[in-house]
C-alpha positions as CSV (number, residue, x, y, z in Angstrom):
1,X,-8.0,-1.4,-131.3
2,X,-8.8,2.1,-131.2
3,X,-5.1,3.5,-130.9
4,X,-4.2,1.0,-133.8
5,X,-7.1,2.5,-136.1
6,X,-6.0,6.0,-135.3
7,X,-2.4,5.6,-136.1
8,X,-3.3,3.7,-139.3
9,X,-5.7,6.9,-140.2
10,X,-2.5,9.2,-139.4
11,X,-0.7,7.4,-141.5
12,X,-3.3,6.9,-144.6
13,X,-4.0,10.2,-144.4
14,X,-0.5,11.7,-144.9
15,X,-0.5,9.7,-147.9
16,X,-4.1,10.5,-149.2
17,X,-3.3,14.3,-148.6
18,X,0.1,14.6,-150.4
19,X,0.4,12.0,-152.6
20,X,4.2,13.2,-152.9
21,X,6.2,11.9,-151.1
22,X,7.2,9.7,-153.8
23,X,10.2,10.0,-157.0
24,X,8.9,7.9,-160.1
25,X,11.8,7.1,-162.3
26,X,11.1,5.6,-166.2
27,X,11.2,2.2,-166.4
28,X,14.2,0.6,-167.9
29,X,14.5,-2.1,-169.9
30,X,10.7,-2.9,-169.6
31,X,10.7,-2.9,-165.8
32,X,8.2,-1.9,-163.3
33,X,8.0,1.4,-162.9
34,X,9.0,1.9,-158.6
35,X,8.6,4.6,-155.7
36,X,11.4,5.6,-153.7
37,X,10.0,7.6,-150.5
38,X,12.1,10.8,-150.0
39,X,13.6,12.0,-146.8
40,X,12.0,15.6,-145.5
41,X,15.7,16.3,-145.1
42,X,16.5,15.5,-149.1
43,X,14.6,18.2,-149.9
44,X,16.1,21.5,-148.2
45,X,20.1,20.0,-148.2
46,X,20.7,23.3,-149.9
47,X,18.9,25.9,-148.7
48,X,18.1,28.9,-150.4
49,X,17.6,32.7,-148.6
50,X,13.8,33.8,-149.1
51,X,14.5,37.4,-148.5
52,X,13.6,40.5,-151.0
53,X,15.0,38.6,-154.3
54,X,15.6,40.5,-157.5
55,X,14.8,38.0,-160.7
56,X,16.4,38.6,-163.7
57,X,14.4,36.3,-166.5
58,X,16.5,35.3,-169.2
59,X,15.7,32.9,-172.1
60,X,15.4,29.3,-171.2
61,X,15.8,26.0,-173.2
62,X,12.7,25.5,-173.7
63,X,11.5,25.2,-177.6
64,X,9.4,26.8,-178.7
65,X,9.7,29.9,-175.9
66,X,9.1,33.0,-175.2
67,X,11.8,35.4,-174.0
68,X,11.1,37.9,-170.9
69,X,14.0,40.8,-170.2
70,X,12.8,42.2,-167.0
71,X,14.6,42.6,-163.7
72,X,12.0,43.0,-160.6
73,X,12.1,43.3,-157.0
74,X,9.8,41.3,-155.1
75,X,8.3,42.8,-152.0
76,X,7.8,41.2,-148.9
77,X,4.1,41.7,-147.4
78,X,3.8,44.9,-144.9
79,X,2.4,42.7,-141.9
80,X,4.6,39.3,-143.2
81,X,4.0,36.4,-140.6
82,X,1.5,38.1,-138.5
83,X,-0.9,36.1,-136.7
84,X,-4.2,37.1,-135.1
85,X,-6.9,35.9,-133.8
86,X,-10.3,36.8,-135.1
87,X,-12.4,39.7,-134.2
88,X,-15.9,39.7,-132.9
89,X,-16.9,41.2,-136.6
90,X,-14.9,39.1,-138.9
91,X,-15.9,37.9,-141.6
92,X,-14.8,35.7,-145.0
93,X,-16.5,35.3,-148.6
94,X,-18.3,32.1,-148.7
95,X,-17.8,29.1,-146.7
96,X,-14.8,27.2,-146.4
97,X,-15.6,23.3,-145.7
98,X,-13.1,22.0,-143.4
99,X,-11.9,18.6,-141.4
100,X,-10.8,18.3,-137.8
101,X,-8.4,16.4,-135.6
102,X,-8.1,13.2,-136.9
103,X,-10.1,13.7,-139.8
104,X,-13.4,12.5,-138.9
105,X,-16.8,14.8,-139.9
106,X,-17.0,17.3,-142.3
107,X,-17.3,20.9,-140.9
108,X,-17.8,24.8,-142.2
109,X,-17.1,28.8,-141.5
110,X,-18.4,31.5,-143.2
111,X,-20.4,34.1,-143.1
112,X,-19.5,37.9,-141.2
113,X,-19.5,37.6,-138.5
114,X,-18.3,33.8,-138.3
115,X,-21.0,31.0,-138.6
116,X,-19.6,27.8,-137.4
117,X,-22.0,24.3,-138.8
118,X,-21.3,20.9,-139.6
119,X,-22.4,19.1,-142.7
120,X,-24.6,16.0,-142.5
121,X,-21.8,13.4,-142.2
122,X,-21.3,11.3,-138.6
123,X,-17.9,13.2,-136.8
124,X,-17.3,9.5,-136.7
125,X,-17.2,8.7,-140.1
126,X,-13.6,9.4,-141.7
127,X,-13.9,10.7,-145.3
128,X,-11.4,11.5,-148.2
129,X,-12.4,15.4,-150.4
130,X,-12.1,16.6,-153.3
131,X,-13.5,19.9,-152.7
132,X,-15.6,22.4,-154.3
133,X,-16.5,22.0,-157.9
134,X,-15.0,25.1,-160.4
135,X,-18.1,26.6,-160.1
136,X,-18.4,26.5,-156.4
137,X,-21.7,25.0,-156.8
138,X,-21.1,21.3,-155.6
139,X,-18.7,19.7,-152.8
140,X,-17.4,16.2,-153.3
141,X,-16.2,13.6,-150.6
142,X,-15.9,9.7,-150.4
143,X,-16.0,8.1,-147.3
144,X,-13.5,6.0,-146.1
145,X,-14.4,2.2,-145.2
146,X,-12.5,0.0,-142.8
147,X,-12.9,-4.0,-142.2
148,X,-13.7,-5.0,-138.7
149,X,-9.6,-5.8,-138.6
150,X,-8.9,-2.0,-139.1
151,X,-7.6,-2.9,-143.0
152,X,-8.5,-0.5,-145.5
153,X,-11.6,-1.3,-147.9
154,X,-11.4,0.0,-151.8
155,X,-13.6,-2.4,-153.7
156,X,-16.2,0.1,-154.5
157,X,-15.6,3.7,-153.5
158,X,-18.8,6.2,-152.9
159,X,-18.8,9.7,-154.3
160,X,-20.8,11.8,-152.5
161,X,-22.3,15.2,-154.0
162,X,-23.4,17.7,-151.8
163,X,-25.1,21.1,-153.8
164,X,-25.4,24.9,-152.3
165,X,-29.2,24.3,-152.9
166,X,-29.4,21.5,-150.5
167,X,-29.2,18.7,-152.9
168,X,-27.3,14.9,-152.3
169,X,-26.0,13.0,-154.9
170,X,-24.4,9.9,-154.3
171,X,-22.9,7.0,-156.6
172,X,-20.6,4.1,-156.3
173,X,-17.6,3.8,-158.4
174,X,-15.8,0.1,-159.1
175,X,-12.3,-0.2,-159.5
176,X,-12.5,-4.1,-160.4
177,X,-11.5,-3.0,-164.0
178,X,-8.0,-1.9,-163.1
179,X,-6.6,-4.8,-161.2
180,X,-4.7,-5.4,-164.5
181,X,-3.3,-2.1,-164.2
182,X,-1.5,-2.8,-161.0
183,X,2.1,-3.7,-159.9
184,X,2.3,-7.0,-159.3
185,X,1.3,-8.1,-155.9
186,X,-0.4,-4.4,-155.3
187,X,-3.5,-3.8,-154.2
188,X,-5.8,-0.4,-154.1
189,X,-5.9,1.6,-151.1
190,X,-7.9,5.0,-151.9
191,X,-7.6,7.9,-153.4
192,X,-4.5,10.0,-153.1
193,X,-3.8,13.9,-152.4
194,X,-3.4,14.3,-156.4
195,X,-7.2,15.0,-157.0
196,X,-8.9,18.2,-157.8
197,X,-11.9,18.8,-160.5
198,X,-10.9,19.2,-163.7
199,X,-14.0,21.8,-163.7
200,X,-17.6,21.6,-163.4
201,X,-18.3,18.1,-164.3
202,X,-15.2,15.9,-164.0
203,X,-12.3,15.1,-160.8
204,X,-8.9,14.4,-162.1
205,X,-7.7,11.9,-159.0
206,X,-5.0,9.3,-158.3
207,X,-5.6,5.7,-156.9
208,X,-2.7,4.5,-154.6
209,X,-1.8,0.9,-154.1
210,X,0.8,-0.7,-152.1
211,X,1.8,-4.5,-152.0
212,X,-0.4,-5.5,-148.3
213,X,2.6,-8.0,-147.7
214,X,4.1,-6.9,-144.2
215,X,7.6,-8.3,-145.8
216,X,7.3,-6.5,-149.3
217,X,9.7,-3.0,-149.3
218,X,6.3,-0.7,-148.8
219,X,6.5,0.9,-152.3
220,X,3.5,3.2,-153.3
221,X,2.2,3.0,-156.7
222,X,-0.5,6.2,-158.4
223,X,-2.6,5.5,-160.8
224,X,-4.4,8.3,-162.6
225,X,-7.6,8.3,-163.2
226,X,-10.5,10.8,-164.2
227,X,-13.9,10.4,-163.3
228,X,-18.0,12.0,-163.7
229,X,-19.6,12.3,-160.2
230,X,-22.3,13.2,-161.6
231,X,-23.2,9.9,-163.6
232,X,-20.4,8.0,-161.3
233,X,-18.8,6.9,-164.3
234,X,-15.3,6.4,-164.8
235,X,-13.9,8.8,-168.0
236,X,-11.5,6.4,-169.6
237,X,-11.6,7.6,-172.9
238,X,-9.6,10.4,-171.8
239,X,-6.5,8.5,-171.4
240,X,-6.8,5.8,-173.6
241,X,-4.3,7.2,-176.2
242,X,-1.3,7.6,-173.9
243,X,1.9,6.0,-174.7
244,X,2.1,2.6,-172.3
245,X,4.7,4.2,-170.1
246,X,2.8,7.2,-169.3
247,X,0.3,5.2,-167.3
248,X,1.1,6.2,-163.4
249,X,2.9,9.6,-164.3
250,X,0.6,12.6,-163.6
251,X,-1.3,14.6,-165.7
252,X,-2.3,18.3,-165.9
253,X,-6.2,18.2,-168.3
254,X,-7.5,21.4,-169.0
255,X,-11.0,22.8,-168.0
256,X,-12.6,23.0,-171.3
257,X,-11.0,19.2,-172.0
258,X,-9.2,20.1,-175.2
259,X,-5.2,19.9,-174.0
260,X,-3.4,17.4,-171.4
261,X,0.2,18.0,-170.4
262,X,1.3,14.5,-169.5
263,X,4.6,12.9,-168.6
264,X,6.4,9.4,-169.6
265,X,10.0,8.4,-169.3
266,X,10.6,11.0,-172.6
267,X,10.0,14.0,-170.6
268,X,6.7,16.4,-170.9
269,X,4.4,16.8,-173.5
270,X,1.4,18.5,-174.6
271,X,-1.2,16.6,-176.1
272,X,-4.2,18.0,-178.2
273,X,-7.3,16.0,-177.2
274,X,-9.5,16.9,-179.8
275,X,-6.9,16.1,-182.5
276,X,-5.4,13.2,-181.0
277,X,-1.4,14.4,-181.6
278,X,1.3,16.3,-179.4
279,X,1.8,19.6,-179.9
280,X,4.9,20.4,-177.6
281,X,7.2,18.0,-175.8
282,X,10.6,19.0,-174.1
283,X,12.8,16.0,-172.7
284,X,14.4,17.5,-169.9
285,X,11.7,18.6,-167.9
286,X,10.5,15.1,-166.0
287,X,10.2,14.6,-162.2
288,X,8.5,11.3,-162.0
289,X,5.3,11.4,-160.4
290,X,6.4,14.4,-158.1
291,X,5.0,17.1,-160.1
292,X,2.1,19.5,-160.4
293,X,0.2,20.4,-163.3
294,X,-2.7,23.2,-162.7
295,X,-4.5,24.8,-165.3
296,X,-5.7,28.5,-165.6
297,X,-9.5,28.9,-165.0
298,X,-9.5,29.7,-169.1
299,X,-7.6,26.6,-170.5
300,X,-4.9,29.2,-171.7
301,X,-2.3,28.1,-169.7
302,X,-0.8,25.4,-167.7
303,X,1.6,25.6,-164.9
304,X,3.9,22.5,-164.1
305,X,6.4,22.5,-161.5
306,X,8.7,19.4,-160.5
307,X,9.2,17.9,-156.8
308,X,11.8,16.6,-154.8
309,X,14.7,17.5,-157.6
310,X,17.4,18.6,-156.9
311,X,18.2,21.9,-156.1
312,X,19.4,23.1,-159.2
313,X,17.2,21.1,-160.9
314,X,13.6,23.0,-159.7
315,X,11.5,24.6,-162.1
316,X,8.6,26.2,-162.5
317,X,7.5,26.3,-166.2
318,X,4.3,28.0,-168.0
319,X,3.1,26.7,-171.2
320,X,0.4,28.2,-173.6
321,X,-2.1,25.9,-175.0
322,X,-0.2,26.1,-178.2
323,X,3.0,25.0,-176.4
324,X,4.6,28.4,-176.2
325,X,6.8,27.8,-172.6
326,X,8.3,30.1,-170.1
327,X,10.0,29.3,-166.9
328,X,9.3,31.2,-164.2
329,X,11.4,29.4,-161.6
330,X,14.4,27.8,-161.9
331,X,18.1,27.3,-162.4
332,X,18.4,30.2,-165.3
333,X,16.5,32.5,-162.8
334,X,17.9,34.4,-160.0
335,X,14.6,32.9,-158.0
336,X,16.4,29.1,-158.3
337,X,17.0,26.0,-156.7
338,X,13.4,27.0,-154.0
339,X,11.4,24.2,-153.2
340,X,8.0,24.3,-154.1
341,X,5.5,22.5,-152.2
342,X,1.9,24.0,-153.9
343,X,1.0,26.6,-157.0
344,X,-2.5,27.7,-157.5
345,X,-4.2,29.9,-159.8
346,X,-6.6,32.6,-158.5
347,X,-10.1,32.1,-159.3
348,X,-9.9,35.1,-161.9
349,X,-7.1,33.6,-163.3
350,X,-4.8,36.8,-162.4
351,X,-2.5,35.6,-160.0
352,X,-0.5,32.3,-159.2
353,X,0.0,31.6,-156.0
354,X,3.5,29.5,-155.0
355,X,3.9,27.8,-151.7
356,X,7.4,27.8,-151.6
357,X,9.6,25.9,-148.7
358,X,13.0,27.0,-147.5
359,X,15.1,25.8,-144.3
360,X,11.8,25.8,-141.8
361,X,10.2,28.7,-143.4
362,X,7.2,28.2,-145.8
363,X,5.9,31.6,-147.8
364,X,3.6,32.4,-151.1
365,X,5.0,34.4,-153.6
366,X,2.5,35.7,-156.1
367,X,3.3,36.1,-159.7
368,X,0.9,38.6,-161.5
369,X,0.3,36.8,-164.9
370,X,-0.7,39.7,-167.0
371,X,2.4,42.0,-165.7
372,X,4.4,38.6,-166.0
373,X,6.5,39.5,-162.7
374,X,6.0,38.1,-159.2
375,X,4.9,41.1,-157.0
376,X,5.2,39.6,-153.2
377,X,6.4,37.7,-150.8
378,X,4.4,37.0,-147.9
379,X,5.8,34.4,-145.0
380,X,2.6,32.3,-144.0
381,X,3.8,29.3,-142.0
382,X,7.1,27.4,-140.5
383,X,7.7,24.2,-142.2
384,X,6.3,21.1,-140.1
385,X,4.0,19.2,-143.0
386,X,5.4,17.3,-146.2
387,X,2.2,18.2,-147.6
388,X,1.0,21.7,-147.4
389,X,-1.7,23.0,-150.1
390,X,-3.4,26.4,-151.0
391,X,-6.8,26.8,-151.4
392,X,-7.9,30.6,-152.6
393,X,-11.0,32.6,-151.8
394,X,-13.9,33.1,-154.5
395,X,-12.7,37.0,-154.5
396,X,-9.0,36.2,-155.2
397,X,-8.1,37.8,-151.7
398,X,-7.3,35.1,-149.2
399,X,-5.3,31.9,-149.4
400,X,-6.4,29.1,-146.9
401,X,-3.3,27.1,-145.7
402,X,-4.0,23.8,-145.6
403,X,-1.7,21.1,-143.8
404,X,-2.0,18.2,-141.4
405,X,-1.7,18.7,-137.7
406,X,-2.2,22.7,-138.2
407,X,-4.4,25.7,-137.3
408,X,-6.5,26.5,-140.2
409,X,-5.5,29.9,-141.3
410,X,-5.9,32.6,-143.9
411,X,-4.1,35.0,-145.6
412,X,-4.8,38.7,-146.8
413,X,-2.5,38.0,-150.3
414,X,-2.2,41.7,-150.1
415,X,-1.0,42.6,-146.2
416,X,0.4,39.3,-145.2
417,X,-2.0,39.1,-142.5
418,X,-2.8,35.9,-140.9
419,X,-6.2,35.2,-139.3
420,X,-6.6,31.4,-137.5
421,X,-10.1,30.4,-138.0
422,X,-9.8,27.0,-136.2
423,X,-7.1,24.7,-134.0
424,X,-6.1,21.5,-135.4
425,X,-8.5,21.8,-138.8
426,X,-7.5,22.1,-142.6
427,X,-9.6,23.7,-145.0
428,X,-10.5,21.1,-148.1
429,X,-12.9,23.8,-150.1
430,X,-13.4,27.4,-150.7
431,X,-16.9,28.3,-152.0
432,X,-18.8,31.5,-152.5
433,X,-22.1,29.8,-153.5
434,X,-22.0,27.4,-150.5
435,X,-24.0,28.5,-147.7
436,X,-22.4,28.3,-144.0
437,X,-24.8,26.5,-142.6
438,X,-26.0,23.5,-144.9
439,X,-29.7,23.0,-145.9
């Protein structure tokens, strides 16, 4: 029974983390919308060199757009793909909150030199995170629930609030509402790697379903939802508005709640929350639900990259919150046809950081946002997870690299430098307010 629950938690949890190994196409003729899950191999069939690359950014198609004439060499970090172990006197900003093994427990490091704690959850008890509020001031987690058969239980998920000050806060969500929502035949299974806060007082998350019927095809379904943890309330007035067909795609809402880039089978647009109307839209830039929409710390800008395209397909694209768009990456660009597996802005809003997969090499290349130019390339990993995130350090120095089945490791942004803080762990939350060992 044991061996059966652990291989079901492997496999739930490579689903919970990524959430992306799945191509959404529009519906057609009023059909259901389906997944099709996509080969690791689909994705790197033409592989691209990630040595020194010189980018020459010409104007793309986008409408309205802004045009950038430069031609920069990016330059690979000094100490690129250098490991160590480390030192007696080593120390990080903050705490980072991290899981172990097989996922049970909730654990942290921080401090200089190291402090190693646990939080107050059972290293029994599985649970699913969303991390560190934008603030740093709040970590959320729901733990996972099993039946005394080892099936998965998502009736009524629990949110659980833990403060820097030593404060718990927990509520129970229902998910009754939504059955309406579903595929036919689906049922909820959790929440998938899609979530992050929106900012201080809201998660943006996904619900995945699948059809429980061992002779069904084993399709995944999202569903995109956006909740308070704070009242445990679910924010449906925030999506109400979207066209029919943009139901399950993903969606990118900005930290001061005023714009949402969202996707339906007529490509991307940008919607203006408070006066109810798009303001941008461009029809050729949809991947389904395989894309990533992240918000500057400022609600100034939002990057959006599509998955599992093809080659020549890839983009990374920036857009203002008055729809002015640039692509950064992609088939115009000399940096084209890269796979790109994460983006993340720094804290500051400075930098954005690109996990970026090629043949079995995985590196971060940093674009500066104010010099508009990317200005390294650091190698950080080879390529042995479908689901690798960032997480940055409150002082925009370090990146955590997060993946299942993987040391947790940082990386000096500025050196290369690696620095394994823990075997088989993965970092779900960077805080500076958080303290190492929990009240």
């Amino acid at each position: 029974m044991k061996g059966r629950k652990s291989l079901l938690l492997t496999m739930l949890m490579s689903i919970l983390w990524s959430g992306c190994a799945i191509i959404t196409k529009p519906a057609i003729n009023n059909e259901s919308i389906t997944e099709t899950p996509v080969s690791p191999t689909s994705i790197t069939e033409e592989p691209t060199s990630l040595a020194p690359a010189t980018i020459n950014i010409e104007p793309t198609a986008l409408s309205p757009s802004t045009v950038i004439n430069t031609t920069e060499t990016i330059q690979v970090c000094p100490k690129s793909d250098i490991q160590i172990p480390p030192s007696d006197s080593f120390g990080i900003p903050g705490t980072i909150v991290f899981q172990k093994g097989s996922l049970p427990g909730l654990y942290t490091v921080g401090g200089g030199p190291l402090i190693y704690s646990q939080l107050p959850v059972s290293d029994k008890q599985e649970n699913f995170a969303f991390g560190f509020s934008s603030n740093g001031e709040w970590f959320a987690f729901s733990p996972l629930e099993f039946s005394p058969t080892n099936e998965i239980i998502f009736e009524s998920p629990k949110i659980v609030l833990l403060s820097a000050a030593g404060a718990r806060i927990e509520h129970t969500l229902s998910v009754e509402s939504f059955s309406d929502e579903l595929q036919v035949e689906h049922r909820l299974q959790g929440f998938s790697g899609y979530s992050d806060w929106v900012n201080n007082t809201t998660i943006y998350t996904t619900l995945y379903s699948i059809n429980p019927n061992p002779n069904s095809t084993g399709q995944i379904a999202h569903l995109p939802k956006v909740f308070d943890p704070f009242a445990g309330v679910w924010r449906e007035e925030l999506l109400k508005d979207l066209p029919e067909d943009a139901r399950m795609y993903a969606k990118g809402i900005s930290p001061d709640m005023t714009r949402m880039l969202y996707m339906d089978g007529g490509g991307l647009f940008l919607k203006d929350l408070e006066q109810g109307v798009d303001i941008w839209h461009d029809k050729d830039l949809f991947a389904g639900f395989g894309a990533l929409m992240f918000w500057s710390p400022d609600s100034e800008t939002v990057a959006y990259a599509n998955l599992f395209d093809l080659p020549n397909n890839r983009t990374v694209v920036l857009i203002s919150r008055n729809g002015i768009a640039k692509t950064i990456m992609g088939s115009s660009l000399s940096l084209s046809g890269l796979y790109v597996m994460d983006l993340r802005w720094s804290p500051d809003g400075h930098y954005l950081a690109l996990l970026v997969a090629e043949d079995q090499q995985l590196s971060v290349f940093i674009y500066d946002f104010a010099a508009e130019k990317y200005i390294s390339q650091c190698p950080i990993a080879k390529y042995t997870d479908r689901s690798p995130k960032l997480i940055w350090s409150p002082d925009n120095k370090y990146l955590a690299y997060v993946a299942l089945d993987y040391p947790l490791i940082i990386m000096d942004i500025q050196s290369g430098e690696i620095v394994q803080l823990a075997d088989d762990a993965r970092a779900v939350g960077w805080s500076d307010k958080f303290p190492a060992v929990w009240p």
